[in-house]
VEXBA-304681 format. One record per residue (C-alpha): residue number from 0; chain; y, x, z. Coordinates in Angstrom, 2 decimals. Layout:
REC    n  chain       c2       c1       c3
REC  NUM      A        Y        X        Z
...
END
This chain:
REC    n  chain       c2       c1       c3
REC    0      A   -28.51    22.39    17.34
REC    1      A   -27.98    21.11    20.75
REC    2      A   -29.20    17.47    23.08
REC    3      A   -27.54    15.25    25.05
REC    4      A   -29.30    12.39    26.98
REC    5      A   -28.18     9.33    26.67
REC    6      A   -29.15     5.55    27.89
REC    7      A   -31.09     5.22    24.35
REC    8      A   -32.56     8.49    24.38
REC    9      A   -31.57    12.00    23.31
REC   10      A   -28.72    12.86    21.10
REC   11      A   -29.31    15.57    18.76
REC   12      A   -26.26    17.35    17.55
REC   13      A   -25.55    19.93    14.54
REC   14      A   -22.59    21.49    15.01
REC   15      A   -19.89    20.34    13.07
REC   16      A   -22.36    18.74    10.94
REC   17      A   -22.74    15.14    12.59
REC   18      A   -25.54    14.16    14.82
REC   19      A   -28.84    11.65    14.84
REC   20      A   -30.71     9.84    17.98
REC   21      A   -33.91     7.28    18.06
REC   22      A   -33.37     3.96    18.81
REC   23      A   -35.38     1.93    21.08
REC   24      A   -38.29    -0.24    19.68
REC   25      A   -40.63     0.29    17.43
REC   26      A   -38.93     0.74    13.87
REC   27      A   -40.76     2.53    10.88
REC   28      A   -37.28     4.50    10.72
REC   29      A   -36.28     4.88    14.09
REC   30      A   -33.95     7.99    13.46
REC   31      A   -30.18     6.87    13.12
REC   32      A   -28.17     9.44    11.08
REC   33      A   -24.46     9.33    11.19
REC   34      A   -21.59    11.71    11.35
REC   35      A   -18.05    11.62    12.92
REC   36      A   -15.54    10.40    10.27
REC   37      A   -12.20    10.06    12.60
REC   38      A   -11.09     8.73    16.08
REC   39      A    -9.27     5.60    17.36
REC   40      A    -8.22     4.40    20.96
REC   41      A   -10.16     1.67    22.62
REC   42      A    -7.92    -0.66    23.18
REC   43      A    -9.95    -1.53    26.37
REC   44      A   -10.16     1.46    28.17
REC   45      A    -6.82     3.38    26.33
REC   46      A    -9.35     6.19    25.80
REC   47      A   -10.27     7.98    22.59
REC   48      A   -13.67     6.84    20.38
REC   49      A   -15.23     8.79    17.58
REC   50      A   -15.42     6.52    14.04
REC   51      A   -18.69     7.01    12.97
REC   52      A   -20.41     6.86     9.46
REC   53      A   -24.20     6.02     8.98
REC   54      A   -25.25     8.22     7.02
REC   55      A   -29.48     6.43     6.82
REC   56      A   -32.45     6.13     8.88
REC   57      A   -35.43     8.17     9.31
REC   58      A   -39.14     8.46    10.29
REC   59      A   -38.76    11.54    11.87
REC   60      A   -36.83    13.80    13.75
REC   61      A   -37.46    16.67    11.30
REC   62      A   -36.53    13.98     8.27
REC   63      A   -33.29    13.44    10.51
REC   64      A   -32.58    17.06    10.90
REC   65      A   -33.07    17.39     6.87
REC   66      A   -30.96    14.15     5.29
REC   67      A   -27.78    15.21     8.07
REC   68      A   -28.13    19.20     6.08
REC   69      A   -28.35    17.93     2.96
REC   70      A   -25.52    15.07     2.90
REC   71      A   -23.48    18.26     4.57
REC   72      A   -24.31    20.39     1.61
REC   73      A   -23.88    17.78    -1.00
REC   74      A   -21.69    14.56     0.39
REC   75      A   -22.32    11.39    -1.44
REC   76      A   -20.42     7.96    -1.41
REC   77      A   -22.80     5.96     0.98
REC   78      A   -21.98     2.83    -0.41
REC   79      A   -22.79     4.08    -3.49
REC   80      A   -25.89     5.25    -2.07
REC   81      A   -27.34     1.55    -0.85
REC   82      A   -26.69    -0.23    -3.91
REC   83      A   -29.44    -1.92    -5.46
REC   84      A   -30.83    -2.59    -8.90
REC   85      A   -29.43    -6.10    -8.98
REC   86      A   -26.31    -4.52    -8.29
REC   87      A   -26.22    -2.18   -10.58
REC   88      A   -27.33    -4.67   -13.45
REC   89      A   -24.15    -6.89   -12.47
REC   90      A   -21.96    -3.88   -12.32
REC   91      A   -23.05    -2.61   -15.98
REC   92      A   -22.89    -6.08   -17.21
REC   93      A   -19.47    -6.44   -16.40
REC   94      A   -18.34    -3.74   -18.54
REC   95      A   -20.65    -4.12   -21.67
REC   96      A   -21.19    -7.22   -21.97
REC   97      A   -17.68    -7.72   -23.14
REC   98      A   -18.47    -5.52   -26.03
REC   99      A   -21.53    -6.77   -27.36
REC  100      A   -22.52    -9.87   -29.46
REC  101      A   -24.03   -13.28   -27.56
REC  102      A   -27.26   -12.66   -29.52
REC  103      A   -27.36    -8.96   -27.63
REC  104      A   -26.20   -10.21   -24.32
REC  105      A   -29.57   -12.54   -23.86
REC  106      A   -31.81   -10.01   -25.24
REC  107      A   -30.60    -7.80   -22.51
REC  108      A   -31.20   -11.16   -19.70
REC  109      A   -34.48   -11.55   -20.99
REC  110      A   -35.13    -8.00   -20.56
REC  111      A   -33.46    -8.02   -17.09
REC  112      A   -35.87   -10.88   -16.05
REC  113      A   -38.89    -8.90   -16.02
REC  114      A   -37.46    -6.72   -13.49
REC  115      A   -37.63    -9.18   -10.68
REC  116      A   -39.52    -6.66    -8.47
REC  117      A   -36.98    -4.39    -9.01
REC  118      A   -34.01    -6.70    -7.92
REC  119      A   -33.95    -5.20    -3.76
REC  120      A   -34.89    -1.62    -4.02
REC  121      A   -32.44     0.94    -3.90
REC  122      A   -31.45     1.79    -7.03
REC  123      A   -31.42     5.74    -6.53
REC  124      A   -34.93     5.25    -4.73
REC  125      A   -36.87     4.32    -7.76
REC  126      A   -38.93     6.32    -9.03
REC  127      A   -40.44     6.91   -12.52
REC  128      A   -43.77     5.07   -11.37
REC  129      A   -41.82     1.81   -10.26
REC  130      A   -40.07     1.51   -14.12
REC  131      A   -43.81     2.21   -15.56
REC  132      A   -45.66    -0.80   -13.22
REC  133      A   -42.70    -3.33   -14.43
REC  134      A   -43.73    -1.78   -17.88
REC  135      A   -47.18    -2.38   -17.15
REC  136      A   -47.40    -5.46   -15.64
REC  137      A   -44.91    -7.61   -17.69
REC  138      A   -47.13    -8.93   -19.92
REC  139      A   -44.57    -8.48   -22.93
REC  140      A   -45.66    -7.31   -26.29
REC  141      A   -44.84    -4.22   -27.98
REC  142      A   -41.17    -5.21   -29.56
REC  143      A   -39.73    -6.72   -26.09
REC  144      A   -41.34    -3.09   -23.86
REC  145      A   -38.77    -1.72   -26.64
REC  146      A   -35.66    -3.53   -25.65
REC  147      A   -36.89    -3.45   -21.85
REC  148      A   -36.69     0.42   -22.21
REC  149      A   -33.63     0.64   -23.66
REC  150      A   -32.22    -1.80   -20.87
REC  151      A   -34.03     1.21   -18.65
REC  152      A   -31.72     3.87   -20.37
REC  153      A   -28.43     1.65   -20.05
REC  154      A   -28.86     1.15   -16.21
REC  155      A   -29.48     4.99   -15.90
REC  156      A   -26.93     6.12   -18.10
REC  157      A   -24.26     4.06   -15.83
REC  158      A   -25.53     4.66   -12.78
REC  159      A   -25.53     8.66   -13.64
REC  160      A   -21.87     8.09   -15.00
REC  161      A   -20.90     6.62   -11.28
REC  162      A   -22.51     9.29    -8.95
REC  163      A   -25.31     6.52    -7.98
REC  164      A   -28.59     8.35    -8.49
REC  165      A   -29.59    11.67    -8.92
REC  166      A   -31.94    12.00   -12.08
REC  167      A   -32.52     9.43   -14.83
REC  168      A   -36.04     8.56   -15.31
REC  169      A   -36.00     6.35   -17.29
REC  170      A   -36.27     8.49   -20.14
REC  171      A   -39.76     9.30   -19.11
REC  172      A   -40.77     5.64   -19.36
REC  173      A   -44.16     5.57   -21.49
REC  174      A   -44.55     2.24   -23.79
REC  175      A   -46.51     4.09   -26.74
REC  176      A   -49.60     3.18   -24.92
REC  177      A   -48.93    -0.72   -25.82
REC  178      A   -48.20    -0.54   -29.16
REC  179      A   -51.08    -1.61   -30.43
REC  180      A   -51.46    -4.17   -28.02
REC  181      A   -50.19    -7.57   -27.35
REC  182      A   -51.01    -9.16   -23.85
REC  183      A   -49.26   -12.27   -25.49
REC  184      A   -51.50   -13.03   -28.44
REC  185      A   -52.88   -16.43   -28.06
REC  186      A   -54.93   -18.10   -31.04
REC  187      A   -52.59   -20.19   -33.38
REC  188      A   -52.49   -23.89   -32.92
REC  189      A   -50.47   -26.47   -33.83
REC  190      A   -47.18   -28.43   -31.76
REC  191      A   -49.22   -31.31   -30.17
REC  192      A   -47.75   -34.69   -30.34
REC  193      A   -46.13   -34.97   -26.31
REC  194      A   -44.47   -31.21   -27.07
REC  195      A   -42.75   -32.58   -30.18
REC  196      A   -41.35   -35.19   -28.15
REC  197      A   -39.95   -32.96   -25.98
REC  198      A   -38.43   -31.17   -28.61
REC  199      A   -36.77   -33.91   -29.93
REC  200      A   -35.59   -35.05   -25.99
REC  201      A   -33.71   -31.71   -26.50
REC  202      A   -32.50   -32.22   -30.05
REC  203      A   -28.88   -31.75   -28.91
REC  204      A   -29.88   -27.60   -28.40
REC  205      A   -28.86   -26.30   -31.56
REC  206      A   -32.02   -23.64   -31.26
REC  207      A   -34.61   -26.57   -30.88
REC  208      A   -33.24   -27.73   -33.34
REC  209      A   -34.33   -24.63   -35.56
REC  210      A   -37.61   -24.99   -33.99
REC  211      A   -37.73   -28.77   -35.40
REC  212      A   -36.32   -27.55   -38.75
REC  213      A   -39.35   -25.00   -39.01
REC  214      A   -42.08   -27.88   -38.03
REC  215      A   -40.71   -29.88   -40.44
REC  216      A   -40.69   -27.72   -43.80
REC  217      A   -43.43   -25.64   -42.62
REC  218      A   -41.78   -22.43   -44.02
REC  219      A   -42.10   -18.79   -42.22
REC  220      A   -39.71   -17.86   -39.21
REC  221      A   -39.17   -14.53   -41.74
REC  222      A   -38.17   -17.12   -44.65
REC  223      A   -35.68   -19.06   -42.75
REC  224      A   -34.10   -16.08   -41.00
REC  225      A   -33.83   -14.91   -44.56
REC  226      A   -32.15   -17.88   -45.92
REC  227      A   -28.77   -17.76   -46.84
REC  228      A   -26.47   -21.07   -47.45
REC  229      A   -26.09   -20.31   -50.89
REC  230      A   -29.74   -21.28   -51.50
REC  231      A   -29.68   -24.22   -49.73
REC  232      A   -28.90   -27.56   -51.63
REC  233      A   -27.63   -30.28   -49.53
REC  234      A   -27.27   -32.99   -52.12
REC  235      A   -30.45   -32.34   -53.58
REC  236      A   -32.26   -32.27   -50.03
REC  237      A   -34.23   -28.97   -50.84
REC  238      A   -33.84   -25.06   -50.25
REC  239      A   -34.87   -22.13   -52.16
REC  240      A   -36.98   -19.32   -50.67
REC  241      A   -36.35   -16.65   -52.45
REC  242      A   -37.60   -13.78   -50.62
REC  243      A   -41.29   -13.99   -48.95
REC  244      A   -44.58   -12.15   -48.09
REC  245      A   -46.12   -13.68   -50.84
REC  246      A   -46.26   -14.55   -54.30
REC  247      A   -47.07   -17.99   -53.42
REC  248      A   -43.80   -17.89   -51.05
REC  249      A   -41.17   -18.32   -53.79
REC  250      A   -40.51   -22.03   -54.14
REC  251      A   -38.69   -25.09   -53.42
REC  252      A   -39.02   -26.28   -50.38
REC  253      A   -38.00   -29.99   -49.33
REC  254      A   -35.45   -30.82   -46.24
REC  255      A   -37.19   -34.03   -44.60
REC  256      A   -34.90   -36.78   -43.63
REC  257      A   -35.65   -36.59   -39.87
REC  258      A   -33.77   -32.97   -39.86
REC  259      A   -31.51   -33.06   -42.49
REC  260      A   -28.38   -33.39   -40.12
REC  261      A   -29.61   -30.31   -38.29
REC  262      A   -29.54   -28.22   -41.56
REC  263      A   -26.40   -30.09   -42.63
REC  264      A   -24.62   -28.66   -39.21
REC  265      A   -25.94   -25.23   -39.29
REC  266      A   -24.70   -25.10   -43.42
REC  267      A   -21.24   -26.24   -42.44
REC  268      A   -20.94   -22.98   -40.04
REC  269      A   -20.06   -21.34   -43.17
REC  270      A   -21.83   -18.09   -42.31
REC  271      A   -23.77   -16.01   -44.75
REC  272      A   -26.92   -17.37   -43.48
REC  273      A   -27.90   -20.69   -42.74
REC  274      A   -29.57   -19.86   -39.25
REC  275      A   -27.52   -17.14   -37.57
REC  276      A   -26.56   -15.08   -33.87
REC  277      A   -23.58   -16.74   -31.97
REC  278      A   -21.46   -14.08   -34.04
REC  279      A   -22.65   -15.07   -37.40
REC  280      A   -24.65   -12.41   -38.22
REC  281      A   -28.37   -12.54   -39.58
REC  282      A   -31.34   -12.84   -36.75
REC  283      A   -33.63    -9.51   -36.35
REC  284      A   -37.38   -11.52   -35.72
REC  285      A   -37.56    -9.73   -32.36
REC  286      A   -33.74   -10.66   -31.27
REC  287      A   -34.29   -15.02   -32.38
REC  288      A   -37.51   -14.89   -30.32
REC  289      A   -36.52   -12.97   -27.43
REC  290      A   -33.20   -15.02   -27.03
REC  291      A   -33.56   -18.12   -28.68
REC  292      A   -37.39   -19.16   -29.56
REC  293      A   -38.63   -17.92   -25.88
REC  294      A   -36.14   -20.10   -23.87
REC  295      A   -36.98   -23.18   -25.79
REC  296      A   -40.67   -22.77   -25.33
REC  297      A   -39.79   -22.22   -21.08
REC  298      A   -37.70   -25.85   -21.72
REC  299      A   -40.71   -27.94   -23.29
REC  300      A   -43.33   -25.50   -21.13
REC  301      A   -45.00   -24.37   -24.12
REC  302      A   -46.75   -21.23   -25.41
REC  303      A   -46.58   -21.13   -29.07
REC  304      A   -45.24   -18.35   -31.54
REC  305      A   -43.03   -19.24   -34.73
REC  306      A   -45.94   -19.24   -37.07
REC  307      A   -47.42   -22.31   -34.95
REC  308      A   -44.75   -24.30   -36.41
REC  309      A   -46.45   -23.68   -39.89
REC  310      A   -50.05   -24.89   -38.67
REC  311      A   -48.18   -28.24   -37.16
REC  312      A   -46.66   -28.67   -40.33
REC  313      A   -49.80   -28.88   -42.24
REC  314      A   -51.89   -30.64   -39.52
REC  315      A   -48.89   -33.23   -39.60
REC  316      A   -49.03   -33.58   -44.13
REC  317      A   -53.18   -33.43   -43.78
REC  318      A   -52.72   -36.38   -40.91
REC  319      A   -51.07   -37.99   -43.26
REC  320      A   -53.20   -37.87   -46.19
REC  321      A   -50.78   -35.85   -48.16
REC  322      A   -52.66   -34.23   -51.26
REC  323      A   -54.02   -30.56   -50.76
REC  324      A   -51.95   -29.61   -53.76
REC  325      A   -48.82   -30.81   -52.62
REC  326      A   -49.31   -29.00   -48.72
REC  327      A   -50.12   -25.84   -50.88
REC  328      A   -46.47   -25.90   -53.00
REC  329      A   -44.40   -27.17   -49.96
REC  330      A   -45.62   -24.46   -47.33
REC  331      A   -46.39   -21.80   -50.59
REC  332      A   -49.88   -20.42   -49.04
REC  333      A   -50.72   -16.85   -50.25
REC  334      A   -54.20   -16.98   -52.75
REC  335      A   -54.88   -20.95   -51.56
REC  336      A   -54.37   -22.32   -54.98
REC  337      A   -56.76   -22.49   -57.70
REC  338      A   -55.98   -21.35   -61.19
REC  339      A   -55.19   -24.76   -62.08
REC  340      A   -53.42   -25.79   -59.21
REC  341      A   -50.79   -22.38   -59.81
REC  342      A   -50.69   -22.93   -63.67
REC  343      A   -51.39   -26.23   -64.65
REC  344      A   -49.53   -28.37   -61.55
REC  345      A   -46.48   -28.75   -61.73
REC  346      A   -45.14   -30.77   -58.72
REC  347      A   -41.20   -31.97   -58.70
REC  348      A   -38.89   -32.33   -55.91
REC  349      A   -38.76   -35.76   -55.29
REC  350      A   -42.62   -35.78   -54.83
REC  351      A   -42.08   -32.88   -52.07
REC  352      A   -39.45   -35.44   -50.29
REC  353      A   -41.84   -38.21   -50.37
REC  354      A   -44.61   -35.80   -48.68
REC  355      A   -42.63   -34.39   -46.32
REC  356      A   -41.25   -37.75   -45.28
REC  357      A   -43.90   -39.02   -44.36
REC  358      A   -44.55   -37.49   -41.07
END
């Protein structure tokens, strides 16, 4: 190593390796590293100039010293070097995103929004306990720290494919410690009266309208995911659920007249399923709510799970001074009958329609 002076203070040189100075003020990095990349003429004084390349910043002289050896041993793409997380989001995007389904690209958005302190750091300067705090301090339930990780893994895989960081650690993230946890449990109440109205402001949004359709039979989130057009009957303004948690669950359910063009436009998609992903496929729980059932509870500024929907529906029939009996068959509640009410009742559609129509 040798010094020169100069008006901003000493230059420190490394032979053949570049060289690094302090700038004036007082900067938490006031070490400049950079290193001699070519030569021009200055068109001012005719004379030649040295083309220099930053190479970073530093605390310390020693610091200096070290980053100018090590880019020497191991040269890296500087650019490369400064890009941030956003950046490296937008790049990855851009080439999967055109290979994934619609449902897949928001679950991967949602995901990406609970990065936001993340956004301006330099992606190949996080560290393992930066991915852990967003991890952490999301306040996401077990299911969604699942796809958050993977979106973890995507980044790091990319990013190691381009040269842009040095070690992937995301796979060390730790979300095992949450699983029995859920930061987002809230006790189950029904849609009140002014966020139903704002549902049906919205009506237009094909997904509140699934959120309307569910208020409005009462059945389970996992029973309409479930339901394929083939069980649905149009003319006869009912649906059969053929598949549910309970006993109780397989039944006839009635379509009230307030959403019966909503079901009518989802049937005439002519997909297997009645409510399905932008590609036609059937809904995981965790990919409708994360994409679909999330965004229309941030558009009426709500905080209520699917199975709310259920409780509304029976606060709305009870409201209405529809019979006990007649709640039980159209929402099919597990071990809420009596022995006379499951053998001896026998309730027919049309009465269902007249229930439901009421509210």
């Amino acid at each position: 190593d040798f010094c020169l002076s100069r008006g901003l203070g000493d230059v420190y040189k490394r032979q053949g390796m570049g060289s690094y100075y302090k700038l004036s003020g007082n900067r938490r990095k006031p070490f400049i590293v950079r290193k001699t990349v070519g030569w021009d003429i200055d068109p001012v004084t005719g004379r030649r100039k040295q083309l220099y390349l930053t190479i970073g910043y530093a605390a310390t002289q020693q610091e200096a010293s070290k980053m100018l050896e090590e880019f020497n041993e191991n040269p890296y793409n500087i650019q490369a070097s400064k890009i941030t997380f956003a950046e490296v989001y937008e790049k990855w995007s851009k080439e999967k995103f055109p290979t994934i389904s619609d449902s897949n690209i928001k679950g991967y958005m949602a995901s990406y929004k609970c990065c936001e302190s993340l956004y301006d750091r330099i992606f190949k300067e996080i560290k393992l306990v930066d991915l852990q705090r967003v991890i952490d301090t999301c306040g996401k339930n077990y299911p969604t720290l699942r796809k958050l990780r993977v979106l973890f893994n995507q980044l790091y895989e990319y990013a190691m494919k381009y040269e842009l960081c040095n070690k992937d650690y995301s796979q060390y993230v730790d979300i095992a410690k949450h699983k029995d946890k859920n930061p987002n449990k809230t006790d189950r109440s029904p849609f009140s009266k002014e966020e139903i109205s704002s549902l049906w402001v919205q009506k237009n949004n094909r997904y509140v309208q699934v959120v309307l359709m569910l208020i409005y039979s009462g059945v389970r989130i996992s029973e309409l995911l479930n339901l394929k057009c083939e069980n649905v009957n149009l003319e006869e303004h009912c649906f059969d659920v053929i598949k549910s948690k309970t006993e109780n669950g397989i039944r006839k359910v009635p379509i009230a007249d307030k959403v019966y063009d909503f079901w009518v436009k989802w049937y005439n998609e002519k997909s297997e399923f009645l409510v399905h992903a932008d590609d036609g496929k059937k809904f995981t729980y965790t990919n409708y709510c994360d994409s679909y059932w999330d965004p229309v509870m941030e558009l009426i500024d709500a905080a209520h799970k699917p199975h709310d929907t259920r409780h509304t529906c029976i606060s709305m029939l009870t409201e209405k001074e529809v019979s006990p009996t007649i709640i039980k068959k159209i929402i099919g509640h597990s071990g809420a009958m009596s022995l006379t009410e499951r053998v001896y009742t026998h309730v027919n559609v049309q009465e269902l329609l007249d229930a439901i129509n009421k509210i």
